[in-house]
N, CA, C and O atoms as a printed pandas DataFrame, in Angstrom:
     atom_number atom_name residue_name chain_id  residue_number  x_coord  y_coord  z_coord
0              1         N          UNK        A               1  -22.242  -38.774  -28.683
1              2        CA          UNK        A               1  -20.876  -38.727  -28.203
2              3         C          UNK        A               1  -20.640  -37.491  -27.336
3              4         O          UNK        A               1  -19.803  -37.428  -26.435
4              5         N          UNK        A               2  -21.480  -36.508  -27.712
5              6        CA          UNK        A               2  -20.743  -35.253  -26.869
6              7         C          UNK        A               2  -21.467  -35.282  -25.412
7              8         O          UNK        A               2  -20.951  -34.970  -24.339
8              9         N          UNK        A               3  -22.899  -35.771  -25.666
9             10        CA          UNK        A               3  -23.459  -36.378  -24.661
10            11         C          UNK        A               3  -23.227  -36.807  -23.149
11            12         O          UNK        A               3  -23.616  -36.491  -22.025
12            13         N          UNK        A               4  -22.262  -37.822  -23.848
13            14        CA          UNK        A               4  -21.250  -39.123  -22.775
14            15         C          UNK        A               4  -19.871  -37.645  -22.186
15            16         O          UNK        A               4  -19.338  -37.282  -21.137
16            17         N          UNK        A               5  -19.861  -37.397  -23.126
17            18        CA          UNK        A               5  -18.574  -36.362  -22.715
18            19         C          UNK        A               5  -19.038  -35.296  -21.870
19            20         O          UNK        A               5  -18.224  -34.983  -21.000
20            21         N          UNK        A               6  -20.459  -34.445  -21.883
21            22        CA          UNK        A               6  -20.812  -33.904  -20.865
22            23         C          UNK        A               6  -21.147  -34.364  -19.700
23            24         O          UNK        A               6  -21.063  -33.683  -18.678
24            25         N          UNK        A               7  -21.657  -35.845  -19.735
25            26        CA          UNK        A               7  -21.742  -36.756  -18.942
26            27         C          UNK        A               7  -20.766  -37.260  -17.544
27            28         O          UNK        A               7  -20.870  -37.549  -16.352
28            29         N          UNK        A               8  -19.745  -37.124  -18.678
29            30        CA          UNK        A               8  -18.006  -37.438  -18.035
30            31         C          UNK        A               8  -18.038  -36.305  -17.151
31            32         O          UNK        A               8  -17.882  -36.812  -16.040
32            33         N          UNK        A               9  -18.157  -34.980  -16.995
33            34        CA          UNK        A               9  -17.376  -34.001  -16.891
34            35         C          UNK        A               9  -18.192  -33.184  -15.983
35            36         O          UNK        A               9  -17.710  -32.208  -15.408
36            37         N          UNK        A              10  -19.658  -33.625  -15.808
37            38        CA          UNK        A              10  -20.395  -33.386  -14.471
38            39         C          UNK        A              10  -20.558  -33.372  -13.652
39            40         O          UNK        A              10  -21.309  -32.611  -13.042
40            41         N          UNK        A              11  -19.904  -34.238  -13.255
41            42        CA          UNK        A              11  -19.285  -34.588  -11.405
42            43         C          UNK        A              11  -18.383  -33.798  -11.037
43            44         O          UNK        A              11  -18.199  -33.740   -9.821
44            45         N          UNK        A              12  -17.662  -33.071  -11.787
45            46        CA          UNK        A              12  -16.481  -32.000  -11.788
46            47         C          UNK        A              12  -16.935  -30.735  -11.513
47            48         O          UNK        A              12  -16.211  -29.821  -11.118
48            49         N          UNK        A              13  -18.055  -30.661  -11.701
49            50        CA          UNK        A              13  -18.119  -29.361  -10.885
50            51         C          UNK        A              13  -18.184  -29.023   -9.712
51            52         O          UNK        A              13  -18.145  -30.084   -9.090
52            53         N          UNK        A              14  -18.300  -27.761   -8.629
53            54        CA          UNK        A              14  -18.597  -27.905   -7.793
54            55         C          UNK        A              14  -19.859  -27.202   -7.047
55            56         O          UNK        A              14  -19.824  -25.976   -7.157
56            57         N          UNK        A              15  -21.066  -27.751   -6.247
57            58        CA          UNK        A              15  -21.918  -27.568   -5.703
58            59         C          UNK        A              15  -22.055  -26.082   -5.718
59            60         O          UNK        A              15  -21.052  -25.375   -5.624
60            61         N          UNK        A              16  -23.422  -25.505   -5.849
61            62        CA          UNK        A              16  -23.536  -24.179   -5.433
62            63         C          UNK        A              16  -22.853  -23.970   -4.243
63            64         O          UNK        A              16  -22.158  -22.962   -4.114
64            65         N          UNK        A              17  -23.000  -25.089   -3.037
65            66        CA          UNK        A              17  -23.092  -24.291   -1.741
66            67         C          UNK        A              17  -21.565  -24.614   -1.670
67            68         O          UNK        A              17  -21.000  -24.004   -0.762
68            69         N          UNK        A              18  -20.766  -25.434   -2.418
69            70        CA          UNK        A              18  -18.962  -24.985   -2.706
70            71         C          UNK        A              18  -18.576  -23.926   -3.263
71            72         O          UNK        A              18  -17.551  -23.305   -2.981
72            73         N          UNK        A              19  -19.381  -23.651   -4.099
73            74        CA          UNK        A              19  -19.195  -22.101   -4.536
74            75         C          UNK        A              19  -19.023  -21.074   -3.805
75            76         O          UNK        A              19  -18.032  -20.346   -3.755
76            77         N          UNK        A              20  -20.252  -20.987   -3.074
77            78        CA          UNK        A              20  -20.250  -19.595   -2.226
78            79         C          UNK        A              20  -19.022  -20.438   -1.388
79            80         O          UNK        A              20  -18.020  -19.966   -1.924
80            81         N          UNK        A              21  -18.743  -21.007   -0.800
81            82        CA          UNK        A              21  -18.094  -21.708    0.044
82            83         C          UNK        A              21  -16.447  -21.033   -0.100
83            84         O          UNK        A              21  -15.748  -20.629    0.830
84            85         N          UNK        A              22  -16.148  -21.061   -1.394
85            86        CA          UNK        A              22  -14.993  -20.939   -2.286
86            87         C          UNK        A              22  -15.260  -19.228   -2.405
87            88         O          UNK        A              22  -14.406  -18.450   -1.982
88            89         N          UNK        A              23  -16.226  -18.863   -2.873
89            90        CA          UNK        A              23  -16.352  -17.001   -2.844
90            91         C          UNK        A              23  -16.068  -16.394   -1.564
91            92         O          UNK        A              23  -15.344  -15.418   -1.370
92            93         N          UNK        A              24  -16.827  -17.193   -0.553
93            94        CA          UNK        A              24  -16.095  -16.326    1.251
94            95         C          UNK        A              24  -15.024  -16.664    1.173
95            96         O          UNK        A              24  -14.277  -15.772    1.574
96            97         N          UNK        A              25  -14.428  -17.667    0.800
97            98        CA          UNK        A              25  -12.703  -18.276    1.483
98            99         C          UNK        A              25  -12.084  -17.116    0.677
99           100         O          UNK        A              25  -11.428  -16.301    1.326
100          101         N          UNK        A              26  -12.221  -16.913   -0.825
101          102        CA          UNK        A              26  -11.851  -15.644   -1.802
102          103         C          UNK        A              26  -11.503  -14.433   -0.893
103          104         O          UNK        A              26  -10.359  -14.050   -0.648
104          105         N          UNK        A              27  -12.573  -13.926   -0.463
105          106        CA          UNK        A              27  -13.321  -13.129    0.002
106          107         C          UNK        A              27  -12.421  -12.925    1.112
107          108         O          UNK        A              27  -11.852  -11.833    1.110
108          109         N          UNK        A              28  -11.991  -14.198    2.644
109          110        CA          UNK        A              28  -11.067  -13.660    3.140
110          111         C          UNK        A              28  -10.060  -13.502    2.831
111          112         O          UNK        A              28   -9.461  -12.453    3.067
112          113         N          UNK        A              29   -9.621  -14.364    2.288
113          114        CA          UNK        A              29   -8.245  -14.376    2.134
114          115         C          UNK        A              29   -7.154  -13.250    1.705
115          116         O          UNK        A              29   -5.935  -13.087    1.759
116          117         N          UNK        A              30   -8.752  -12.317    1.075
117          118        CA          UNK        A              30   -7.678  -10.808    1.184
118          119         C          UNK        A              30   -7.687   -9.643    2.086
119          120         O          UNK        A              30   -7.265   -8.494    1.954
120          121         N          UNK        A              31   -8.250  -10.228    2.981
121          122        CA          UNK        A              31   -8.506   -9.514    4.366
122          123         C          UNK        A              31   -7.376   -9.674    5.308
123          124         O          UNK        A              31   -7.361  -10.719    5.957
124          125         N          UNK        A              32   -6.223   -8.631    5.531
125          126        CA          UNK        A              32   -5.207   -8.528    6.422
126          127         C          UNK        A              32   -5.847   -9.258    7.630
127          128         O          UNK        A              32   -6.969   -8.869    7.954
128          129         N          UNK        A              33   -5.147  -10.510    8.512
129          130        CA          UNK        A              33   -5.825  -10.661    9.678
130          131         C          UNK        A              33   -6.364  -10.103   10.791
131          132         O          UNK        A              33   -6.800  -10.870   11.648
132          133         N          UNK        A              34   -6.438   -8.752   10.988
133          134        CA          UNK        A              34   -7.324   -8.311   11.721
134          135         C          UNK        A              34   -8.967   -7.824   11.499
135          136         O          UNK        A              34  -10.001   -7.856   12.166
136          137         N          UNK        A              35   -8.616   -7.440   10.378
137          138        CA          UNK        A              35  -10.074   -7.418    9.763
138          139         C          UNK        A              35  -10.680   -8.708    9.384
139          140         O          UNK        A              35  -11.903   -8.595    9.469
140          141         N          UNK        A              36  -10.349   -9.815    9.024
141          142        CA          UNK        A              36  -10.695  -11.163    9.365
142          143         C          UNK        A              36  -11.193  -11.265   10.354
143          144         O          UNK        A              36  -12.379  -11.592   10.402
144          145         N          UNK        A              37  -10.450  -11.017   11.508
145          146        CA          UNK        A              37  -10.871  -11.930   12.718
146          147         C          UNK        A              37  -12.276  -11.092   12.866
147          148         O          UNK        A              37  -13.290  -11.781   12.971
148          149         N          UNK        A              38  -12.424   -9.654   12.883
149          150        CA          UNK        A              38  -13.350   -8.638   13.162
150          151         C          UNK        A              38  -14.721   -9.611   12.339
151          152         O          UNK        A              38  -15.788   -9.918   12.871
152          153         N          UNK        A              39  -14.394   -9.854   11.299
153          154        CA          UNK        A              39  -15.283  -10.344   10.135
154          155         C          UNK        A              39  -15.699  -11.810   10.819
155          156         O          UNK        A              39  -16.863  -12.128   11.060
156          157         N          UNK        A              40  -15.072  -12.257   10.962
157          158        CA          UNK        A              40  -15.616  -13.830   11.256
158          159         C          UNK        A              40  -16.027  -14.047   12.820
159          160         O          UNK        A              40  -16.354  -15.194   13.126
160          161         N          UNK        A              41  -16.036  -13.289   13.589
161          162        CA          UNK        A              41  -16.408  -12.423   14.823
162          163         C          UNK        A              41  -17.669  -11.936   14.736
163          164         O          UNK        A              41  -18.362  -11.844   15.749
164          165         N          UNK        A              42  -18.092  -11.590   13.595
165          166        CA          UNK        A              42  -19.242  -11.042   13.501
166          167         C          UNK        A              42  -19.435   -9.427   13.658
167          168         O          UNK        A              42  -20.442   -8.734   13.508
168          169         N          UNK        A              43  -17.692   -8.984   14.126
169          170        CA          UNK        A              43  -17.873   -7.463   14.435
170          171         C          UNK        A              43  -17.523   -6.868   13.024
171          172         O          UNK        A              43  -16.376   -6.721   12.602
172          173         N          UNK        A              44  -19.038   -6.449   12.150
173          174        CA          UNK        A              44  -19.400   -6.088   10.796
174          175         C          UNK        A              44  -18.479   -4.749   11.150
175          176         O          UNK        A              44  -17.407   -4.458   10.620
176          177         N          UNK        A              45  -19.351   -3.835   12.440
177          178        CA          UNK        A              45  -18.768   -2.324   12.031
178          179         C          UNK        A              45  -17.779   -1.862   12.208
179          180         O          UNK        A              45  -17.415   -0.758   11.803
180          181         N          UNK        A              46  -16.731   -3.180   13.302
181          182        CA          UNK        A              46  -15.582   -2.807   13.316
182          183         C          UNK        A              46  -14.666   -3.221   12.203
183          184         O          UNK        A              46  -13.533   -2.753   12.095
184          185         N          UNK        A              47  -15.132   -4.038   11.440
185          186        CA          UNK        A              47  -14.412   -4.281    9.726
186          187         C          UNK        A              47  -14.871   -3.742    9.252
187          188         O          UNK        A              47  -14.123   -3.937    8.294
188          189         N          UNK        A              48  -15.773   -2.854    8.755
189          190        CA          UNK        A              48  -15.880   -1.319    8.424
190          191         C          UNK        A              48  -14.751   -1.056    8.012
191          192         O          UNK        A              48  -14.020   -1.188    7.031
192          193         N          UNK        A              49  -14.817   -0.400    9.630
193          194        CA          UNK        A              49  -13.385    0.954    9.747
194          195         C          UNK        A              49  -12.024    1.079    9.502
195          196         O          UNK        A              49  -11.235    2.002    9.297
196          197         N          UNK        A              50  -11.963   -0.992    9.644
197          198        CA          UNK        A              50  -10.518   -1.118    9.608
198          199         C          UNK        A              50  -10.169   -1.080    7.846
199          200         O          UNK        A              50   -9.138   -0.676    7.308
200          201         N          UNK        A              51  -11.481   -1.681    7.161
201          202        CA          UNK        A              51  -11.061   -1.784    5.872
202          203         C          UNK        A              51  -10.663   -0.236    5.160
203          204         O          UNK        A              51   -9.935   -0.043    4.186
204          205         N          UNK        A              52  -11.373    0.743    5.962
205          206        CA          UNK        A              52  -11.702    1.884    5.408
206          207         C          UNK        A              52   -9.821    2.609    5.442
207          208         O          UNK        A              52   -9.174    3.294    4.650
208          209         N          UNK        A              53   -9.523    1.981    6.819
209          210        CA          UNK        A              53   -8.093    2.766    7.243
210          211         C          UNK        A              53   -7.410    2.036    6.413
211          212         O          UNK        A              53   -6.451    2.660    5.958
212          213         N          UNK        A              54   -7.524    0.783    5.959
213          214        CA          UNK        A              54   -6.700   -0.261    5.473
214          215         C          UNK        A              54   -6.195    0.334    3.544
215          216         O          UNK        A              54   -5.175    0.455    2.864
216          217         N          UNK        A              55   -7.815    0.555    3.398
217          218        CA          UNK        A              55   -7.536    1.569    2.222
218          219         C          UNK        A              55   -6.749    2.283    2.175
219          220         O          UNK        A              55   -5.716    2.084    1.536
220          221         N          UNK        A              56   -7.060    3.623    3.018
221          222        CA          UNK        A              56   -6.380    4.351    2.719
222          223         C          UNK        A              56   -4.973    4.325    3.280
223          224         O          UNK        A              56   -4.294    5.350    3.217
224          225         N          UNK        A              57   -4.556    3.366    3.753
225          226        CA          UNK        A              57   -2.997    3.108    3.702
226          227         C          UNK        A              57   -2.000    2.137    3.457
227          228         O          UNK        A              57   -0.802    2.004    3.704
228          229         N          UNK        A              58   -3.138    1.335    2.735
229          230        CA          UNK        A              58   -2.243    0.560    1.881
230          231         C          UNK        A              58   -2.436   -0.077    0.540
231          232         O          UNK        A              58   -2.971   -1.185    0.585
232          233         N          UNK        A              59   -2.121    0.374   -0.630
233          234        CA          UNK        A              59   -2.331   -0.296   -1.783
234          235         C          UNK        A              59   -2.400   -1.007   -2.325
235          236         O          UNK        A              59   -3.037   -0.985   -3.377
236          237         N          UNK        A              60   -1.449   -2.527   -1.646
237          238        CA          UNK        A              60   -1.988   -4.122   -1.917
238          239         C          UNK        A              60   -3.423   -3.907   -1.623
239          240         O          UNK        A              60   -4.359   -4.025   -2.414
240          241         N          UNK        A              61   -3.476   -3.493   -0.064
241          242        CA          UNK        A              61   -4.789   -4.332    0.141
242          243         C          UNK        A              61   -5.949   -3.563   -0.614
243          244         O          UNK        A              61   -6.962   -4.170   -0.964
244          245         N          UNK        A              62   -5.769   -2.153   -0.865
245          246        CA          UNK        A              62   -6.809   -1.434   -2.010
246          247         C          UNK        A              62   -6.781   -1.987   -3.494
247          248         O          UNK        A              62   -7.588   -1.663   -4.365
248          249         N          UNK        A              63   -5.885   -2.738   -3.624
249          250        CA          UNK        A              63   -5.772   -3.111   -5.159
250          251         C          UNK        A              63   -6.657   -4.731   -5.236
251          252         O          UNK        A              63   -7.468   -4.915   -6.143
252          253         N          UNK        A              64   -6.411   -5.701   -4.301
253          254        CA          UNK        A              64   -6.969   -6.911   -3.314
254          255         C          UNK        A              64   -8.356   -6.683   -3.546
255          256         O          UNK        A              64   -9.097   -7.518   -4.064
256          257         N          UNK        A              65   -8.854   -5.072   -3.001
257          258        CA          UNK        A              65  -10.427   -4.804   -2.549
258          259         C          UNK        A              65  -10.800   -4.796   -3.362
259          260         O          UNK        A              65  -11.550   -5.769   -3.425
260          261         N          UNK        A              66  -10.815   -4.066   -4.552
261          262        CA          UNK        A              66  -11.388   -3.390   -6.020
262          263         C          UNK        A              66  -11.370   -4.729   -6.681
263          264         O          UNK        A              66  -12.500   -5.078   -7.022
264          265         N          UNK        A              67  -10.172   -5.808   -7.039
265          266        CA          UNK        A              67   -9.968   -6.907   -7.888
266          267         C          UNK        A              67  -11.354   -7.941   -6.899
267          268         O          UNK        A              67  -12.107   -8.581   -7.633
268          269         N          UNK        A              68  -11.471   -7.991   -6.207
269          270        CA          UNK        A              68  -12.719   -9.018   -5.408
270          271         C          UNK        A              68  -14.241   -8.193   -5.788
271          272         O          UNK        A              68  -15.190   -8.812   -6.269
272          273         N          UNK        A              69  -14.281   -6.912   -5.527
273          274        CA          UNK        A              69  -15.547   -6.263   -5.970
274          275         C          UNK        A              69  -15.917   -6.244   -7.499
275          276         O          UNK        A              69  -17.021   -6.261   -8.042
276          277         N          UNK        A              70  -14.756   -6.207   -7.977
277          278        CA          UNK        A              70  -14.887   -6.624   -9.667
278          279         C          UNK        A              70  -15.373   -7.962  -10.058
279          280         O          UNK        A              70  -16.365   -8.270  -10.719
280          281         N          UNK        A              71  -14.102   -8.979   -9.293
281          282        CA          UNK        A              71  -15.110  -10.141   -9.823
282          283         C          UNK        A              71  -16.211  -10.733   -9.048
283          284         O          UNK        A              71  -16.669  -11.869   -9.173
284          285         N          UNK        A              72  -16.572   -9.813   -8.235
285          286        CA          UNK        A              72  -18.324  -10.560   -7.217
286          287         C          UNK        A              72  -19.235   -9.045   -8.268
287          288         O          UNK        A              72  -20.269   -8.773   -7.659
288          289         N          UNK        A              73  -19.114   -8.324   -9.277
289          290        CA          UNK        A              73  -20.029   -7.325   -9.730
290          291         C          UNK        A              73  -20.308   -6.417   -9.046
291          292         O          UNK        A              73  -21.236   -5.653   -9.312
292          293         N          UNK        A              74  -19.769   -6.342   -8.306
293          294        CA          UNK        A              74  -20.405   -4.860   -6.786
294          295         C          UNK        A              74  -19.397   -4.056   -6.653
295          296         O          UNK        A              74  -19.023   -3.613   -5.567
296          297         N          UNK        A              75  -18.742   -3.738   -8.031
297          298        CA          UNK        A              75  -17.694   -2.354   -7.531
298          299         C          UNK        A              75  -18.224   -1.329   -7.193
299          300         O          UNK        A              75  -17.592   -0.499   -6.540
300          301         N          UNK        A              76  -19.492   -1.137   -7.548
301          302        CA          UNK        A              76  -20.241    0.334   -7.205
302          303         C          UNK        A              76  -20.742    0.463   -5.441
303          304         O          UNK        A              76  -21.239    1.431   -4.864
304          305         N          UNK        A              77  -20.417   -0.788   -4.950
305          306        CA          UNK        A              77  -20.701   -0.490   -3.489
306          307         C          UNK        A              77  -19.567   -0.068   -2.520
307          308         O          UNK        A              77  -18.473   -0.622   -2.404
308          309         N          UNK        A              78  -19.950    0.833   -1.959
309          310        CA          UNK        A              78  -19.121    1.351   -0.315
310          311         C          UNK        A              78  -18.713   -0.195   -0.089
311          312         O          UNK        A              78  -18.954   -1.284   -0.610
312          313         N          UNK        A              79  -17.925    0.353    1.034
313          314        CA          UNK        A              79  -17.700   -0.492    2.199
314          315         C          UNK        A              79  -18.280   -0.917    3.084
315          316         O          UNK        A              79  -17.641   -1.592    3.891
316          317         N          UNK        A              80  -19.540   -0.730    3.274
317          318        CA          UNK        A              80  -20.162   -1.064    4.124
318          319         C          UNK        A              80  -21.411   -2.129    3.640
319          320         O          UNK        A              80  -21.963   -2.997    4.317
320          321         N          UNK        A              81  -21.579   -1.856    2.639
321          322        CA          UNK        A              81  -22.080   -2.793    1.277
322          323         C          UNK        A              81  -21.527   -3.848    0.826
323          324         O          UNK        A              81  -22.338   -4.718    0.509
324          325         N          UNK        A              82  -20.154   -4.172    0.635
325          326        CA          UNK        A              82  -19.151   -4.833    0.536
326          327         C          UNK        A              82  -19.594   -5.865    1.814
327          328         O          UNK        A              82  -19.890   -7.050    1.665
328          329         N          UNK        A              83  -19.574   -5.317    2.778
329          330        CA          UNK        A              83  -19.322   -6.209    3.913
330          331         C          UNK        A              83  -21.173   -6.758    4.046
331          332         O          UNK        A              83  -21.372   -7.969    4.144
332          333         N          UNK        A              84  -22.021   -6.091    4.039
333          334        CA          UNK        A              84  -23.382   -6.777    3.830
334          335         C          UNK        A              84  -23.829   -8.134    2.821
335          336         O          UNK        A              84  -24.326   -9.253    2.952
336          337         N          UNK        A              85  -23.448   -7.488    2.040
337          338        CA          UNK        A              85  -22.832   -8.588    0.815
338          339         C          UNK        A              85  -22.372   -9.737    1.062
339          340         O          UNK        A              85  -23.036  -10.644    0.560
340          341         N          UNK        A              86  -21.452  -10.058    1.667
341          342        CA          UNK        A              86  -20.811  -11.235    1.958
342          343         C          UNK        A              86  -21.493  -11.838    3.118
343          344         O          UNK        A              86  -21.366  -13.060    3.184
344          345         N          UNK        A              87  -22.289  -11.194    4.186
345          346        CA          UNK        A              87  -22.743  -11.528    5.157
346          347         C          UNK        A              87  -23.584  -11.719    4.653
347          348         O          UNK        A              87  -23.774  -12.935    4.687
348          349         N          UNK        A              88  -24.747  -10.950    3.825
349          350        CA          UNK        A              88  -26.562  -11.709    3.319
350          351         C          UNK        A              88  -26.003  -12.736    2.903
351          352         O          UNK        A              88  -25.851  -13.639    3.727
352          353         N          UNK        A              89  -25.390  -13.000    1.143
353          354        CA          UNK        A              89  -25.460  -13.749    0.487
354          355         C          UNK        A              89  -24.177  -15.413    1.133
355          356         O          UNK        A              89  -24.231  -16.560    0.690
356          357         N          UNK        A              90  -23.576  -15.078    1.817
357          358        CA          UNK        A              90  -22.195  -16.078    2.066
358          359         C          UNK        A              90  -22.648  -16.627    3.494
359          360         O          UNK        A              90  -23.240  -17.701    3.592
360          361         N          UNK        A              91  -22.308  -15.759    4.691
361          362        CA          UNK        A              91  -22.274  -16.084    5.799
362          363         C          UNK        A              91  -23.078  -16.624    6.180
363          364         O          UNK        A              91  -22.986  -17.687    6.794
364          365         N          UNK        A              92  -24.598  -15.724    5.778
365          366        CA          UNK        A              92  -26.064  -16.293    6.924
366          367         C          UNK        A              92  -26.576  -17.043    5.856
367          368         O          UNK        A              92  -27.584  -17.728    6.029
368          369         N          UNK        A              93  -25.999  -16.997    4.761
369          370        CA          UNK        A              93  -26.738  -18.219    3.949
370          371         C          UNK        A              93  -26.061  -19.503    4.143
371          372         O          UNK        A              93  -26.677  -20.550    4.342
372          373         N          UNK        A              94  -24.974  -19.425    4.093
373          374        CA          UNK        A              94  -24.314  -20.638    5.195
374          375         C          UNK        A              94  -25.052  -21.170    6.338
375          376         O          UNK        A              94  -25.386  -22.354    6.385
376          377         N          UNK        A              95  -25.219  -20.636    6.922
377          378        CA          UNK        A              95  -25.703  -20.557    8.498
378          379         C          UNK        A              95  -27.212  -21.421    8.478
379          380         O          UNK        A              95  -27.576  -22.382    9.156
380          381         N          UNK        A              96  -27.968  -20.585    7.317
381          382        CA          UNK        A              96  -29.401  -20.710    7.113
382          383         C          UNK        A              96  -29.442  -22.486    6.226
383          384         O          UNK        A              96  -30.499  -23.037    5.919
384          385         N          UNK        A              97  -28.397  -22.934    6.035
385          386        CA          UNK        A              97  -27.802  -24.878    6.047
386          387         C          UNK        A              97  -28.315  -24.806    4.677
387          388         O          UNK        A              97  -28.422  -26.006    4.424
388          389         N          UNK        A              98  -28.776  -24.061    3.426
389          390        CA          UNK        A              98  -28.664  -23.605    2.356
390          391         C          UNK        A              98  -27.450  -23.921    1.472
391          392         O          UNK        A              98  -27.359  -23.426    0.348
């Protein structure tokens, strides 16, 4: 019986590659739109800088940053790590039809 019931409830999940899929969308969605566009642009070092200024002047979006690095495990990384991160594991693994 529990069987049939795990059975049931398997199709409900969603795909690794929805996952990461669902972790970048995460991922922007707390990115003020300019650092977005920088990001999905591909301009890594200019979302850097902006995140860096973004920090330090505004506390949604520093509170946004820390709550996403918490739940992806990488609070111990910079910003510049942060942004590698999402590009190895999300973007070019996207890309790479993975």
């Amino acid at each position: 019986m529990i069987f049939l019931a795990l059975l049931s409830f398997g199709g409900c999940d969603q795909s690794p590659a929805e996952q990461r899929q669902a972790r970048l969308e995460n991922f922007l969605s707390i990115l003020p739109e300019p650092i977005r566009e920088s990001f999905v642009n591909r301009k890594y070092n200019l979302a850097v800088e902006q995140i860096e200024i973004s920090l330090a002047e505004n506390p949604d979006f520093a509170a946004r940053w820390t709550a996403i690095k918490k739940t992806e495990a990488i609070d111990l990384f910079n910003t510049a790590e942060v942004i590698d991160y999402f590009v190895d594991y999300f973007v070019n693994y996207r890309a790479s039809g993975n």
